[in-house]
C-alpha positions in Angstrom: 105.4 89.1 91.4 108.6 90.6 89.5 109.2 93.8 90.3 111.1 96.6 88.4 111.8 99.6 90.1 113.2 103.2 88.3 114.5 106.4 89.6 117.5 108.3 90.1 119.6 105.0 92.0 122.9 104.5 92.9 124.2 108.1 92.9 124.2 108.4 96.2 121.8 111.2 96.1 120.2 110.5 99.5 116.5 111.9 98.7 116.1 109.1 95.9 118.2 106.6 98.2 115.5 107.5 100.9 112.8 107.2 98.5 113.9 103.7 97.3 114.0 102.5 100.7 111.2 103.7 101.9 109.1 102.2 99.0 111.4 99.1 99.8 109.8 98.6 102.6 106.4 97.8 100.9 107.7 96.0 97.9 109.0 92.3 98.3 112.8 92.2 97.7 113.3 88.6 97.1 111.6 89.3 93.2 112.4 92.8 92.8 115.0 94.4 89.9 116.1 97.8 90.8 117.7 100.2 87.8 120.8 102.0 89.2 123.7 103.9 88.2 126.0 101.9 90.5 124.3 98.4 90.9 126.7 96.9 93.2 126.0 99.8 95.9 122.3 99.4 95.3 122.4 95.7 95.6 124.6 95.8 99.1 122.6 98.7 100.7 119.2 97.3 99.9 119.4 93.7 99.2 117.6 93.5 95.5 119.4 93.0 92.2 120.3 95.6 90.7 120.9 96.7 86.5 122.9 99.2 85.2 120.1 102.0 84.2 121.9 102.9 81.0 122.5 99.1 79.7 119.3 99.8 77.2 119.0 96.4 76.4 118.8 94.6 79.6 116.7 97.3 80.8 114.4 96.8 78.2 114.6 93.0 78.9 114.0 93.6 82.5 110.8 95.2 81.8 109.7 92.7 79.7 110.0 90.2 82.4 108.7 92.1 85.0 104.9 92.0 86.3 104.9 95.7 87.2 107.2 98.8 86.6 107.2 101.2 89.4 108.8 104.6 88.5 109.6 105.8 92.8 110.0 109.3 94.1 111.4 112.2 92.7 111.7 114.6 90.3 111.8 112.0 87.5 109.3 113.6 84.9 111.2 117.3 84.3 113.2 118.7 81.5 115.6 121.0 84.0 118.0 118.5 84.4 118.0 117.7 80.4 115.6 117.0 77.7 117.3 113.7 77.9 116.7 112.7 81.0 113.0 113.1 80.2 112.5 111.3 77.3 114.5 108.3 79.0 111.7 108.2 81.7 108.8 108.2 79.7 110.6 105.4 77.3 111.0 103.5 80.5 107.2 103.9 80.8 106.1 103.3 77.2 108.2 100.0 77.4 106.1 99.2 81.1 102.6 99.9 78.8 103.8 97.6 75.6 105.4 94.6 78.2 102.3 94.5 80.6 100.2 97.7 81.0 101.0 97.5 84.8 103.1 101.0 85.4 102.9 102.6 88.6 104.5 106.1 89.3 104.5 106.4 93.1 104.5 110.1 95.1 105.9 112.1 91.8 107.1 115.4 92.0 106.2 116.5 87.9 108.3 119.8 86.1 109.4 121.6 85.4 108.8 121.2 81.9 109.7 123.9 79.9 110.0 123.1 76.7 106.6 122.7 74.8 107.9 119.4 73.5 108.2 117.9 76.9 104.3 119.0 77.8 103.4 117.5 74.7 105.0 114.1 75.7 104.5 114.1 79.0 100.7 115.0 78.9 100.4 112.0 76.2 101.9 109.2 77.6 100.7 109.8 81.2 97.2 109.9 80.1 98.0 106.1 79.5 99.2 105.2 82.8 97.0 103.3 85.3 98.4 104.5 89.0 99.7 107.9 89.0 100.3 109.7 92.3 101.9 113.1 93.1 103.8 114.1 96.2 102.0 117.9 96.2 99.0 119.7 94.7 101.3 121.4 92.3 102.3 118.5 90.4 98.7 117.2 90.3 97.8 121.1 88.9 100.4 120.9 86.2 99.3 116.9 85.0 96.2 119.0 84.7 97.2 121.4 82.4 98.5 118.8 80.3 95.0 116.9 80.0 96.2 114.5 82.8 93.2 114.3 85.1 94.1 111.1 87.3 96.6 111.8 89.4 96.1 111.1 92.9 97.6 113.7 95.7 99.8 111.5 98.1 102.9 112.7 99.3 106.4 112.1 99.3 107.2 108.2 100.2 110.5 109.3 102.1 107.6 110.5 105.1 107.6 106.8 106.1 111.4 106.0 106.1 112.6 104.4 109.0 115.1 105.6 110.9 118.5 103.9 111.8 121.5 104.3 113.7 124.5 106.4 112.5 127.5 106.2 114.3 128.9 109.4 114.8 130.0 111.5 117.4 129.3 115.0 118.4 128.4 117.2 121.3 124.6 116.4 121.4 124.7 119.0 124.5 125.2 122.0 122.0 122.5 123.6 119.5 123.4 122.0 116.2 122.2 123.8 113.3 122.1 121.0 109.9 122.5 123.3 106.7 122.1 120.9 103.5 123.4 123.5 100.6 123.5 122.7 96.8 125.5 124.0 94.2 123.0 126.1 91.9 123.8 128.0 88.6 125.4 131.1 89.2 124.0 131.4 92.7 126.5 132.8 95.5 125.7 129.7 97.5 129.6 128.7 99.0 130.1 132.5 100.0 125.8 133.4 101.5 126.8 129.6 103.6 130.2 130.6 104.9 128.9 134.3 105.8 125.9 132.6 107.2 128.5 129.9 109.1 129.8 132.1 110.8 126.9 134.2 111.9 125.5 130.7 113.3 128.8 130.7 115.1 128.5 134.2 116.3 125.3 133.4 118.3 126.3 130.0 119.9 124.9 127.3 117.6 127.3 124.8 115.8 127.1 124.0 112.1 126.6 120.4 110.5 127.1 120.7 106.8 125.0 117.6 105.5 125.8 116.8 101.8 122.4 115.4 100.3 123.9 114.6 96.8 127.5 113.1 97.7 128.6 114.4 93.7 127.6 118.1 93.6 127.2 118.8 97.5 130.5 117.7 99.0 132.8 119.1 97.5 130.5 122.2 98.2 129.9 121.9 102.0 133.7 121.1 102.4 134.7 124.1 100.9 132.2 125.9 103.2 133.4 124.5 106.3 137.3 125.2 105.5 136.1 128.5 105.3 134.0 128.7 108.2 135.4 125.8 110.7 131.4 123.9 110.1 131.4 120.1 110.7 131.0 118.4 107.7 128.8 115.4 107.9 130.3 111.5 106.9 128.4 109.7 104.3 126.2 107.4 105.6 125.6 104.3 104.4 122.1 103.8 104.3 120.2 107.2 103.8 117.6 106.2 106.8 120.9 107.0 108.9 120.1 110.8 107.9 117.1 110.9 110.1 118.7 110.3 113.3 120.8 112.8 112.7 118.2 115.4 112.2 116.5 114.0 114.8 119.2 115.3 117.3 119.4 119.1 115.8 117.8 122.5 117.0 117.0 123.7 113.1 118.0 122.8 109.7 118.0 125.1 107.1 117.8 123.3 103.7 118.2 124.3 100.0 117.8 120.5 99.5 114.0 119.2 99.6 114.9 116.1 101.1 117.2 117.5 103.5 114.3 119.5 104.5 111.8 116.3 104.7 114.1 114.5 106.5 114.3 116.9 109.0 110.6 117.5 109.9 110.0 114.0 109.6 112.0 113.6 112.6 110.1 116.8 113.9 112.7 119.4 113.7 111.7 122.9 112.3 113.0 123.5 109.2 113.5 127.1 107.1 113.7 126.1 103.0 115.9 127.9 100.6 114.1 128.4 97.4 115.6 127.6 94.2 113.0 125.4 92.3 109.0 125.0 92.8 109.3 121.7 94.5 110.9 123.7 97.5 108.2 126.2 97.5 105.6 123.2 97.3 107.0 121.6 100.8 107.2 125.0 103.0 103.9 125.3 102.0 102.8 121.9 102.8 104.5 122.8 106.4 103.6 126.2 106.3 107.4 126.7 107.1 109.6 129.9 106.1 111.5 130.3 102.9 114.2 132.8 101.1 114.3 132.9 97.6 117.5 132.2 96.4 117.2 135.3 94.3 117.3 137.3 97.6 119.7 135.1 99.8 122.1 137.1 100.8 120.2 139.9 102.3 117.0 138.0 103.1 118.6 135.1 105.0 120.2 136.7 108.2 116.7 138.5 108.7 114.7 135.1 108.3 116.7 133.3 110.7 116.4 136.0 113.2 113.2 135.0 113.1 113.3 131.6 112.8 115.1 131.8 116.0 112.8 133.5 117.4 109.7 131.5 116.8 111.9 128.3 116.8 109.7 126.6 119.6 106.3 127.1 118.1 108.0 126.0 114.5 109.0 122.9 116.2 105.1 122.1 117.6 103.6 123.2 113.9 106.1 120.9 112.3 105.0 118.2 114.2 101.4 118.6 113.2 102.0 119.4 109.9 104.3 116.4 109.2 101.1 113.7 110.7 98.6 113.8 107.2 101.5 113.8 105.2 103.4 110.8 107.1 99.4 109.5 106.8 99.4 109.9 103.2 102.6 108.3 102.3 101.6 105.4 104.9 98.3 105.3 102.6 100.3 105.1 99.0 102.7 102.3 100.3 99.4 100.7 101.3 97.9 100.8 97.8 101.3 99.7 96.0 101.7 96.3 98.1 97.8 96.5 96.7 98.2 97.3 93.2 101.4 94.6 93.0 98.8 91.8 94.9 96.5 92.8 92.0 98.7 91.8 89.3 100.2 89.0 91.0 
């Protein structure tokens, strides 16, 4: 069975790392072709071969070879990142339908598509596609609207990622707070984090500043902590490292979806800062709280207060919450190692 798996690879964005390796976990290796932007990382951290994702041709070739083409979590289906971006997907998908028919898109988080063009193409090629699970409700609603009435509610694959080891040394004794910040448009988000920084500081908690995207969020949380003496976090080097880390902190607060999974996986409570529906999705899904990023700066003190406040029962809902949705992802890995035995 020759796999070929497609995503956002090899950026070091540690959501789609996660992602990967949790659906790695299910997949056979020793057959498997995974797209990346940096195939020489993906093929040391994982152990699969790896092909550049914008070599067109071998791509292309890849697919044809293949048995199955899996498209992994994420946001891979949107037009907010770039019209581009979109139409490279579903040609990755059309090329999976011509080579084989055998296209799987596993625990998808769909839109947002704004452009009518991108509905239009979305709506048609997925009605095509033979496994098609979504990571929330919303994403199954807006296949809907698009004629797309297949999709299968799941959840995000990252709920099953194993956790491992990261050396790294900090007081465990004291209340860590994880803040995973991204840069955002226009937002105010370097001077609402340093403000907010130092209130944590203020009130006895220390700060870990965990980059979830090593490109865009680095540079960001480094300029944060200089300005509010935070700890920045070391890249790890396998994103299942991530989750014992949150394991070991009081609260995270998370602009980041995965950096917000992550965390209740491990069973810490988490409050979401919303900048795009996928956020809202998840603190719904663990009935957690949430500040716009619209309203940030004033709403966030106020929302922690009360975070802190209800912290403990947060913690015991978060642990409930999490079990269906760990469940769910369990049950989609399940029916990918049986879809791929299928075709083999």
């Amino acid at each position: 069975m020759r796999v070929v798996i497609a995503g956002y690879y090899g950026y070091r964005n540690w959501g789609d790392e996660g992602s990967l390796a949790a659906l790695l976990q299910g997949v056979p290796h020793e057959a498997t072709t995974v797209l990346s932007g940096d195939p020489v990382f993906t093929q040391q951290t994982y152990g699969v071969r790896a092909v550049p994702r914008m070599a067109l041709r071998a791509v292309r070739q890849a697919i044809r070879e293949s048995d199955a083409l899996i498209l992994g979590g994420g946001s891979l289906l949107q037009d907010a990142t770039s019209l581009r971006s979109l139409l490279y997907y579903l040609a990755l998908i059309r090329w999976g339908l011509s080579a084989h028919g055998r296209v799987l898109l596993v625990g998808q988080g769909i839109g947002p598509l704004y452009r009518p063009l991108s509905r239009w193409l979305t709506g048609a090629m997925l009605r095509k596609v033979p496994f098609l699970s979504v990571r929330d409700a919303d994403s199954a609603q807006r296949l809907r609207s698009l004629g797309v009435e297949q999709a299968q509610v799941d959840a995000d694959l990252t709920w099953v990622l194993e956790a491992q080891p990261m050396p790294i040394g900090f007081n465990a004794d004291a209340r860590w707070v994880g803040v995973a910040p991204r840069p955002w448009r226009d937002a105010p988000v370097a001077e609402v984090m340093v403000a907010f920084c130092r209130q944590l500081h203020a009130e006895g908690f220390r700060t870990m500043l965990i980059p979830m995207q090593e490109s865009q969020d680095r540079p960001l949380c480094e300029a944060i902590a200089a300005a509010s003496k935070a700890f920045v976090l070391p890249a790890p080097t396998h994103p299942a490292q991530l989750l014992s880390v949150t394991r070991s902190l009081w609260g995270v607060v998370a602009m980041r979806l995965h950096g917000a999974i992550f965390a209740a996986s491990q069973g810490t409570p988490v409050l979401c800062v919303s900048y795009d529906p996928k956020v809202d999705a998840l603190a719904t899904q663990l009935q957690a709280p949430r500040v716009g990023l619209e309203a940030i700066s004033v709403d966030l003190p106020h929302v922690w207060r009360a975070f802190v406040a209800q912290r403990d029962a947060l913690k015991v809902q978060t642990e409930q919450r999490v079990l269906p949705l760990r469940n769910a992802a369990e049950a989609l890995l399940q029916r990918v190692k049986a879809a791929l035995s299928q075709a083999g």
